[in-house]
N, C-alpha and C positions, 0 to 999 in steps of 0.2 A: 933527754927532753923532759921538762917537767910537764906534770898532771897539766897545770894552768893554762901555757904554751900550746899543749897537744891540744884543749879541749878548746879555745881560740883558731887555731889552723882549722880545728873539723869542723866547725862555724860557722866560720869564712868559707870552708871550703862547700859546705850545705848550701851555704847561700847562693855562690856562685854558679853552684848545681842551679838549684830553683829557680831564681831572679833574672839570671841573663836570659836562658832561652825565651822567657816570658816580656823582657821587654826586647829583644829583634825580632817577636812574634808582631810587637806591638807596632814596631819601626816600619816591619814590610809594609812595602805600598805595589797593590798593582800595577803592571804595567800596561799603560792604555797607549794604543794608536790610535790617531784618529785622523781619520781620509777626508781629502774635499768633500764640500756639500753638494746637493745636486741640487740645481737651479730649478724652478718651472714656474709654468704661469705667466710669464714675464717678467719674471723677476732678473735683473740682471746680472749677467754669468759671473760678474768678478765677484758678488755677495755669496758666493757657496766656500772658495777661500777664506773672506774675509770673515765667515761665520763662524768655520772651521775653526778661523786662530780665536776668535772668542773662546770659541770652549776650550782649546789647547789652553788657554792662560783661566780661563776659570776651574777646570780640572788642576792646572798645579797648584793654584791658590789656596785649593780647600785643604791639599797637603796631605789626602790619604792614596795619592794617586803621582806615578811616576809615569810623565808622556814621553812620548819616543820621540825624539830630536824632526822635526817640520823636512828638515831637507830630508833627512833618511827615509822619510813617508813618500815625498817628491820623487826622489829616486827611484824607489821599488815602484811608485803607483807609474813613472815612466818606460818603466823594464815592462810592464805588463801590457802598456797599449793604451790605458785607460786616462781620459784627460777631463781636464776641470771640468764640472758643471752634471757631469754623465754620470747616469745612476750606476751605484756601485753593488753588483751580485753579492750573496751574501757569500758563497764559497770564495772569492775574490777575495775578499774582505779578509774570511778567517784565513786564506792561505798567506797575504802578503803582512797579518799582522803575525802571524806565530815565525815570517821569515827575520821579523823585524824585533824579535824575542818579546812580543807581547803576548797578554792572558785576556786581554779585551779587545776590539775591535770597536769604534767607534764613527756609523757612520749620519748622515743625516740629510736635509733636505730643505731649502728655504721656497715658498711658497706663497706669490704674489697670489690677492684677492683679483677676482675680477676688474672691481671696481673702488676707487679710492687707494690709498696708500695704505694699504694693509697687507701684513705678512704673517704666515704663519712659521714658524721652524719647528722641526720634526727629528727626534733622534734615537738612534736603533745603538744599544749595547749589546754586542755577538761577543759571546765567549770561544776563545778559542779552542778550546777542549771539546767543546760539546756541538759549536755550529749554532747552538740554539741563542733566541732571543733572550738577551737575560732585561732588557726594561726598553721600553720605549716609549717615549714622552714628546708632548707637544708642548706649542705656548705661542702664545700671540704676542704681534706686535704693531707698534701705527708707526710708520717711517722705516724707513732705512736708519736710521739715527737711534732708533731703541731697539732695534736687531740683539745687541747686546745684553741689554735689559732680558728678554724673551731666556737669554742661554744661561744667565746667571738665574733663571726661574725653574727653567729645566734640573744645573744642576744642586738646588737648594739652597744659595745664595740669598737670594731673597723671595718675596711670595707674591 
């Protein structure tokens, strides 16, 4: 093998040392589950799903985030007893997302006003390592109609 060859392969081979692990560091994306909403207020039971999948689809959008397939969440949250709309414990949470091989748990909460057409949504990030809260954020909304609006506030979509 000549000098020029060898010192080309040990290169390439440096590089591929250093570069690669650097960018599937970069690729990883958490994996989040994220559970029905809880209803209250008067807020209507079918908006705690329907809020849910908001964030399921604003969470994959932003792209730094791998969510867990809706039915497998469905599944497990039916294996446990726990049905739409009903607040979800926080040990609940982290046990049925670490069964569902997430690192986040993702749950929340839609929140009719008294009075007029206003809603608040409410969202708790549980890690599942630790149990603990790692961020919870709120965000108002007027209708049923900008519900979505509210989730993409939450996750820094827009302001």
């Amino acid at each position: 093998m000549t000098p020029r060859i060898f010192r080309t392969l040990l290169v390439a081979l440096i590089f591929t040392v250093l570069c690669v692990p650097a960018a599937q560091a970069k690729s990883a994306k958490h994996v989040v589950a994220v559970f029905y909403f809880e209803t209250e207020g008067g807020a209507r039971s079918y908006l705690g799903p329907v809020v849910a999948n908001y964030m399921m689809t604003a969470l994959a959008y932003i792209g730094k985030y791998k969510v867990v397939d809706p039915e497998k969440v469905a599944k497990v949250m039916e294996g446990s007893g726990i049905e739409e709309g009903e607040t979800l414990p926080t040990a609940d949470a982290v046990a049925m997302a670490k069964k569902l091989g997430a690192v986040v748990a993702c749950r929340g909460k839609v929140t009719k006003a008294k009075s007029g057409d206003k809603y608040t949504v409410t969202v708790d990030f549980i890690s599942t390592a630790t149990g603990g809260v790692i961020s919870s954020t709120s965000a108002n909304a007027t209708g049923e109609a900008n519900l979505s609006k509210a989730v993409d506030r939450i996750v820094g979509l827009t302001k």
